[in-house]
N, C-alpha and C positions, 0 to 999 in steps of 0.2 A: 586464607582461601587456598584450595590445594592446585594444583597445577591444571586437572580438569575439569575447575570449576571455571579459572580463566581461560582454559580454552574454548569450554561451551560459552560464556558469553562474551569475548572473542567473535565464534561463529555466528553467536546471536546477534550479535550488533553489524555484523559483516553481512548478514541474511537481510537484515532491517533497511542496510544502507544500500542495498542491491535492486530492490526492487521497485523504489522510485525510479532510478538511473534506467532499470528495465522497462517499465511503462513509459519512462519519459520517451524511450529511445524506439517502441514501440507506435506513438503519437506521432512522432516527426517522420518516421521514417512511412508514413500511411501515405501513399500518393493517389489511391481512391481509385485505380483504372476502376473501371467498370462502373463506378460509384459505389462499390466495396469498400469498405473499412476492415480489411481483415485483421491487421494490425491491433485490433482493440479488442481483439483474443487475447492478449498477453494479459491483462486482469486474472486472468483464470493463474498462471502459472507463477502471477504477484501475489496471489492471496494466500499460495502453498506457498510461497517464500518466506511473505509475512508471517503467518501462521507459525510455523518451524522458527522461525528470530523470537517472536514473543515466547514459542515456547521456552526455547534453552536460555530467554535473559529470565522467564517467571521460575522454571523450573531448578537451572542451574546455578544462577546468579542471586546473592542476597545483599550483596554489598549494594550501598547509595554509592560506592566508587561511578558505577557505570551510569551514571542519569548524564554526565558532562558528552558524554559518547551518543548519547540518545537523542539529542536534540536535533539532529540534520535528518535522521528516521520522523521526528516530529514536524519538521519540515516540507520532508518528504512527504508525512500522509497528509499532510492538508493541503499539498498542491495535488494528490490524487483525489482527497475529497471534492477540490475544488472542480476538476475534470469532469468527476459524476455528476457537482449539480449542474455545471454547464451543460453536459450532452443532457442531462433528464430535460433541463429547460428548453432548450434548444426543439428536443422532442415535444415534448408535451405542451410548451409554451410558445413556442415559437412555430411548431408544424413544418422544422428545418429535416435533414438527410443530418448522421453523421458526418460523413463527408465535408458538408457545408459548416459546420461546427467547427473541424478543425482546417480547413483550407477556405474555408469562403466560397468553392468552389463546389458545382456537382450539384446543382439543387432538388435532384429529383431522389426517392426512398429508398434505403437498400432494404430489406427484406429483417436483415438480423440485429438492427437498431434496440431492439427491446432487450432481445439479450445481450448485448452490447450493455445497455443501463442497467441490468441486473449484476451482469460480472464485476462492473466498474461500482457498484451500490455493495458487491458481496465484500470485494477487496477495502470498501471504505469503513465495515461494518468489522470485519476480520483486524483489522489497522486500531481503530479504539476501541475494540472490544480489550485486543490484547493489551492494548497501551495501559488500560483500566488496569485489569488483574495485577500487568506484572508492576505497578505503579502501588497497586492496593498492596500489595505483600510486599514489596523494600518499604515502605513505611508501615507495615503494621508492625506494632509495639511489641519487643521482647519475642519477636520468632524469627531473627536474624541475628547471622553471627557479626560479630563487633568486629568494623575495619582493623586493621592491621597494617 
């Protein structure tokens, strides 16, 4: 593997490991004035993060070296998966606010709830789509090069 193939996936796994931490830190830090959730914009700037990790681990990276690196990124997307169905439920099931999803508090509707579940639905979509590809290509047969 050449030097900038470990650095792209490197980058990739560093991309992948950053943007749970960023949503996460996104969520806690919502304190809802107004009954706003603005905070649950960062979806949008997680899913160009994710996007950009899958790409340099699909594109740059062929070694099975990196799947032991992958797992806290797999982590990571199923506690963001997790987030979506809760606010979509919360939404659609429940007839709760953002707000009330993640603090308990604030029961009344902010306005951009829906986009709220589409971002957090794009970022979960963007998370396994990539995980699929670059999963599909380190194990397909005979189109990788051989650890070393």
């Amino acid at each position: 593997m050449t030097l900038e193939q470990k650095a792209g996936a490197f980058l990739g796994v560093l991309f992948l490991w950053f943007s749970p931490f960023l949503s996460f830190y996104a969520i806690t830090s919502v304190n809802c004035t107004g009954g706003e959730a603005f905070g649950l914009y960062a979806a949008l700037p997680c899913s160009i993060v994710t996007a950009l990790g899958w790409l340099l681990v699909f594109k740059i990276n062929r070694s099975k070296m990196i799947l032991p690196f992958l797992v806290p990124a797999f982590l990571g997307g199923i506690w963001q998966s997790w987030f979506f169905i809760k606010l979509a439920k919360g939404h659609f099931v429940d007839g709760v606010s953002a707000c009330f999803v993640i603090t308990g508090y604030h029961p009344e509707h902010d306005a951009s709830i829906v986009t709220y579940i589409l971002l957090w639905g794009v970022l979960s979509v963007v998370f396994w789509l990539g995980g699929y590809l670059a999963l599909r290509t380190l194990f397909k047969k005979g189109d990788h090069e051989i650890d070393e």
